[in-house]
C-alpha positions, -999 to +999 in steps of 0.1 A: +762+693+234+786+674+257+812+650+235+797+615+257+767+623+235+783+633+202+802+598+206+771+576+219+757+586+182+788+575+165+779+541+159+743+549+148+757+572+122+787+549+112+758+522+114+736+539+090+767+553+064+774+511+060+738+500+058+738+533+029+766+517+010+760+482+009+718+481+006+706+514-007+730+529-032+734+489-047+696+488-048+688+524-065+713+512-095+696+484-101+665+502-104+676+528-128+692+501-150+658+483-151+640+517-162+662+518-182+653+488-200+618+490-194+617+524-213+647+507-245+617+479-252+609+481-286+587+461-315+604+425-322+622+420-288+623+386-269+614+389-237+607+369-203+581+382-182+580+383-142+560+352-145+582+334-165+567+335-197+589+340-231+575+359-257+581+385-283+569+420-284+546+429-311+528+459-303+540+487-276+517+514-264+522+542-235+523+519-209+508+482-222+528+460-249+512+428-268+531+400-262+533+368-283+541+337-266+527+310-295+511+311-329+481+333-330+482+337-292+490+371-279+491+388-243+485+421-236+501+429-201+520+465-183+557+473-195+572+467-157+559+424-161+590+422-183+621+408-164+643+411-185+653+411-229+665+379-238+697+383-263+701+358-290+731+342-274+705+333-246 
């Protein structure tokens, strides 16, 4: 393979090393912290949900929690509809 070709992919690669760094590595982070999370959830937590709901966890199976959001009113939804644990300081 003639260099003029090894150099005419130069940019693609250098193109795809900076796309690497700046979206994908950034990205798969993010997504181990939030397993992360998903999998520390336990009984009593405060959560928010994707859908904005607040609530606290009173039941956790497999892959399904209850969630109460009022008095006597309870949602049973997947593990991954929680955003995020909402600290006391919050």
């Amino acid at each position: 393979m003639p260099l003029e070709q090894i150099a005419g992919f130069l940019p693609l690669i250098l193109l795809f090393v900076i796309f690497y760094f700046l979206l994908i590595r950034p990205q798969q982070g993010q997504q181990k912290k939030r397993k992360e999370m998903l999998a520390s959830l336990q009984k009593g937590d405060r959560v928010l949900t994707i859908g904005g709901i607040f609530g606290m966890i009173k039941e956790i199976k497999d892959d399904s929690i209850i969630l109460r959001i009022a008095d006597n009113v309870n949602v049973k939804m997947t593990r991954t509809g929680v955003d995020r644990i909402i600290k006391d300081e919050e």
